[in-house]
N, C-alpha and C positions, 0 to 999 in steps of 0.2 A: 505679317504686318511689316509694311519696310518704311527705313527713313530715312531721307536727305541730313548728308553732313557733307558742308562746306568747307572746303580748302582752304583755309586764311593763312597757309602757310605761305604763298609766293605773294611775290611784292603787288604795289599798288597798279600797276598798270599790265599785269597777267592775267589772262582768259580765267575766268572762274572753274574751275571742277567741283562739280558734284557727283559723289560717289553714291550710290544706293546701298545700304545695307539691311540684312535681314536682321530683326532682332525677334525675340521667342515670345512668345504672349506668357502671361500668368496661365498655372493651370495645364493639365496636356493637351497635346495639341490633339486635334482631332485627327491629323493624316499619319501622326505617329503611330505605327503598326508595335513599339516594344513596348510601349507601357499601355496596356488591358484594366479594364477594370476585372477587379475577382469574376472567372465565374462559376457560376450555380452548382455546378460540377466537376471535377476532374476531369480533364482531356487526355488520356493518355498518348493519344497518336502528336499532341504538338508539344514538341520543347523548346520553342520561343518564347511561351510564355513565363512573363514575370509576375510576380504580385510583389505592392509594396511592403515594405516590412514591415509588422504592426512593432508598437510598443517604444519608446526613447529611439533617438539616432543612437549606435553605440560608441559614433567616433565624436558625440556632442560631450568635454570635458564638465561644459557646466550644469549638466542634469545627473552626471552621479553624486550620489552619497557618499561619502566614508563613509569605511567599515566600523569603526568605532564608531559612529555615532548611532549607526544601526544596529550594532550589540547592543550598545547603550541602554535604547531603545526596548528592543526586546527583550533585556533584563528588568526594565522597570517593566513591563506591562504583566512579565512572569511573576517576577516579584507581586504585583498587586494582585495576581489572579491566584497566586497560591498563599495568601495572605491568611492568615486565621480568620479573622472576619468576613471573608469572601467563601461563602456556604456553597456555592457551585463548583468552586476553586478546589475546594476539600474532599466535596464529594467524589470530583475527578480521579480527585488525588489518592481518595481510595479504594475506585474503582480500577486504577490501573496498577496501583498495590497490590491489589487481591490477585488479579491478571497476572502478576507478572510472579507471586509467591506458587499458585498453580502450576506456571508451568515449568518452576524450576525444581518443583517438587517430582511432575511427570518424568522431568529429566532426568532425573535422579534415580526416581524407579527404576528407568528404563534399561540402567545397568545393573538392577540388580533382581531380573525375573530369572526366578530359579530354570532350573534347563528342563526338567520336569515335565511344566508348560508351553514347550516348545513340542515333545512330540515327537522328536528326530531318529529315538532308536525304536526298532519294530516292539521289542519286549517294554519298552514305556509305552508304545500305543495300542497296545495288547489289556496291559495292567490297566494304565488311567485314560483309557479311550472313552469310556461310558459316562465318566464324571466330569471330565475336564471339558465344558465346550464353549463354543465361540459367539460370537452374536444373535447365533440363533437359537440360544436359550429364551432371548426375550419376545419370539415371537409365538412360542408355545410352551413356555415354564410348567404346563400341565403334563406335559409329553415325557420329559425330562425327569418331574418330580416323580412322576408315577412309576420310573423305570427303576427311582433309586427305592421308592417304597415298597417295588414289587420282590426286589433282589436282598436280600439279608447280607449278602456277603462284599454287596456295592456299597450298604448306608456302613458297613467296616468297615472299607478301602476308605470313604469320604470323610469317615470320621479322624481313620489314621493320617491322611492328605492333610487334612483341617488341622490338626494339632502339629506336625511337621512343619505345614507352612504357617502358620497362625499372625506371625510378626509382622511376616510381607505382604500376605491376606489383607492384614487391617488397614496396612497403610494402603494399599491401593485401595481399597472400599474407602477409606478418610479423603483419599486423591478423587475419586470421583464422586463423593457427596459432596465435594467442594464445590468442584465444577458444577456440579445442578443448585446448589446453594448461588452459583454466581450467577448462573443464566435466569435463576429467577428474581434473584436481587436487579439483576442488569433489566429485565424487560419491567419491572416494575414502574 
């Protein structure tokens, strides 16, 4: 689009000038090749391409918030959402309790599995090799039970295992009826 602007700057009896100038429409222009609309895809082969930046200018001063006023904010809404009377709020409250007592419990075990369970020297996996096993107990508990019912001197070792460890035993069985106690509270 271009427009006539008039000289009124020389005196009355000077030849008129008029200058043409371009000025930019609203909107982009159509022969502008930098500004694209989105498209559909990723181009990887062009890096001309711009897209505009969604969401606030960041250099516009008057569309931020202070930060206090959004603490603020976000403490009234936590405030009201963990409120005694807010039953959704509480339940939260003590579902991520539970969550968060579990796994500092786990943590805790975790430094204190006797070496035993580990395996590391030949004459421990010689001795508690038959008793001691891993996840794949629970795919055939039958295989397993039968081999301590069949040996007299396995259901002794297990028995003496068992009372040796009996402390650490519980709490790790209490550590994961937790966990099944939570996943079924949780999916309820």
């Amino acid at each position: 689009m271009t427009s006539l602007i008039r000289d009124h700057t020389a005196g009355p009896g000077a030849p008129e000038r008029v200058q043409k100038t371009r000025t930019r429409p609203r909107g982009p222009d159509p022969q502008d090749q930098t500004l694209r609309t989105r498209p559909r895809g990723p181009d990887p082969e062009d890096q001309t391409q711009r897209t505009r930046p969604r969401g606030p200018d960041p250099e516009d001063q008057t569309q931020r918030t202070r930060p206090e006023d959004q603490t603020l904010r976000t403490r009234g809404a936590m405030v009201d959402f963990l409120a005694e009377n807010n039953l959704c709020g509480q339940a939260v409250l003590r579902i991520v309790s539970r969550g968060n007592a579990i796994i500092a419990e786990l943590l805790r075990l975790s430094d204190f599995v006797p070496p035993v369970f580990r395996l590391k020297e030949k004459s421990e996996q010689q001795k508690y090799g038959d008793i001691i096993c891993d996840f794949s107990y629970f795919k055939g508990p039958e295989y397993y039970d039968g081999k301590l019912e069949a040996r007299p001197e396995l259901q002794d070792l297990d028995e003496e295992f068992r009372e040796n460890n009996i402390e650490i035993l519980s709490r790790f069985y209490l550590a994961f009826e937790s966990v099944h106690k939570y996943i079924v509270d949780l999916n309820r």
